[in-house]
Residue, then its C-alpha position, 0 to 999 in steps of 0.5 A: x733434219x732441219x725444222x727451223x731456219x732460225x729463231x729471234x726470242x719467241x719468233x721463229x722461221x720454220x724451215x717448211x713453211x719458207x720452202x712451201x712459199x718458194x713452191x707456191x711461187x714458182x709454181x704460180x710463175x709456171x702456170x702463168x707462163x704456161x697460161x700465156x703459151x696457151x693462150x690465157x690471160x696470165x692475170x686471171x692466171x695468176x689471180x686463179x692461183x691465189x685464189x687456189x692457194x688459200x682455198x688449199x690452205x684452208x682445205x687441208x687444215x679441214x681435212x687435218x681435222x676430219x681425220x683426226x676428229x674424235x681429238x679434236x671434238x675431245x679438246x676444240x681449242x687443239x684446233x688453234x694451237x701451235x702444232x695445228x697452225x704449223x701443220x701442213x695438214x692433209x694434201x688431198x684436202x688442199x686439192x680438193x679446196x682449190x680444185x672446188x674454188x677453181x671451178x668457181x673462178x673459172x666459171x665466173x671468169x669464162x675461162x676454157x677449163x681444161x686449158x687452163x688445167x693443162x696450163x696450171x699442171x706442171x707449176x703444180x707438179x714442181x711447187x709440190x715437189x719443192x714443198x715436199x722438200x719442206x715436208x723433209x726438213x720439218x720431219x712430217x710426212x714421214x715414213x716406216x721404220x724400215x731397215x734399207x739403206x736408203x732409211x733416214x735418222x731424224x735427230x732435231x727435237x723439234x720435229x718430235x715436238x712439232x709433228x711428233x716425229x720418231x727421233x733416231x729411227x730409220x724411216x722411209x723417206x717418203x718425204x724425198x720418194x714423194x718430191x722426186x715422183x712430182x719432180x719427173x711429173x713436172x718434166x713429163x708435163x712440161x713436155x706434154x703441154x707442149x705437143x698435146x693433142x686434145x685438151x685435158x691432156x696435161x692435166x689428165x696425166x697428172x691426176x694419172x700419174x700422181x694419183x697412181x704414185x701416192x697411193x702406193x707411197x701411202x703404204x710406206x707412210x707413217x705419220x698419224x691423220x692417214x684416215x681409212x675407210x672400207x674397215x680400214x681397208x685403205x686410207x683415206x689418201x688412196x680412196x681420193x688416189x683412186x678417184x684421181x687415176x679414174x678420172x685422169x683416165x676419163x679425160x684422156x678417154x674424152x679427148x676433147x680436140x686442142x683449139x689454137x691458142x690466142x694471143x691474150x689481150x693486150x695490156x693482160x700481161x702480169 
């Protein structure tokens, strides 16, 4: 579609990487907004989410390269190239990542778990939906061939030279069913933090709900590094999918009565 936003001599601005920014940073103004509602100190808040966000940048360039570990084993040096760095690597080893530094800082923090998880949800729903929106205009992520309407044609050669993206194909766009999914799972959690009964139940929901979608968009992708396990009986994706429905579903299951929220102390404001 539209790869790059612009190129001076042998610099150049991705169109993906400015549109992951803005999701980054809306995202973060969300959960931090949030946070305040509930009672949160919205520095730590904010300092959570950096923290969150290079442990997923890392996580999922990691898990890029698990999945695809016999290329990279075969020739080490892919690992820094080009097409390397400007992927945005797997999700599910981003979240992961930041799921893993999370508990870190939170702990160490003594903050309340689950409200904070509750409160960093929806700004993770939307931050994802608008990067996804980047994932479309690189060209990765993208879908099977496919012969409904509603296939896209990309044409720009450099999503093929990028990320290897089929030119002049009808694809699934996987990339805009994925942004729109988060897009209403932002308005549902917005919603819900907002007259939640029990704490977890926000961030319940989410891993819920977005789990159960993305692994059944898994079967319209296209796009290599997908994993599998079982025999090739399921990707590695909808492996984490599923562990994500269980346990969105163990916490609504655990239902841990909400507390009043408290005001945060002064001078704590970002």
């Amino acid at each position: 579609m539209f790869p790059r936003l612009f190129h001076l001599g042998s610099f150049s601005l991705p169109t993906y990487g400015v549109l992951v920014a803005t999701g980054v940073v809306v995202g973060l103004i969300v959960a931090a907004r949030m946070s305040r509602r509930q009672g949160l100190d919205p520095e730590k808040a904010w300092n959570l989410g950096i923290y969150a966000v290079l442990a997923a940048i890392v996580g999922a360039k990691l898990l890029l390269i698990i999945n695809d570990f016999h290329e990279y084993a075969a020739d080490p040096a892919k690992i820094f190239s080009l097409n390397t760095l400007q992927a945005g690597g797997v999700f599910y080893g981003g979240v992961l990542a930041a799921i893993a530094v999370s508990v870190w800082y939170i702990r160490r923090n003594q903050m309340p778990v689950l409200r904070t998880c509750d409160a960093f949800a929806p700004g993770l729903a939307l931050g994802h939906s608008i990067g996804r929106i980047g994932c479309f205009a690189a060209g990765c992520c993208y879908g099977k061939p496919t012969g409904h309407w509603w296939g896209v044609i990309f044409t720009n050669p450099l999503a093929k030279d990028w990320v290897g993206t089929p030119l002049y194909v009808p694809l699934e766009p996987t990339q805009l069913f994925e942004s729109a999914v988060e897009l209403v799972n932002f308005f549902i959690l917005y919603w819900l933090i907002r007259h939640k009964k029990f704490e977890g139940q926000v961030i319940g929901a989410y891993l819920f709900l977005y789990g159960f979608a993305r692994y059944f968009l898994e079967y319209l992708r296209d796009d290599p590094d997908r994993g599998s396990v079982f025999n090739g009986a399921m990707t590695g994706t909808q492996l984490i999918s599923i562990v994500l429905v269980i346990a969105g579903g163990l916490l609504w299951l655990r239902r841990t009565a909400a507390r009043p929220a408290l005001a945060p102390q002064a001078g704590t404001g970002h």
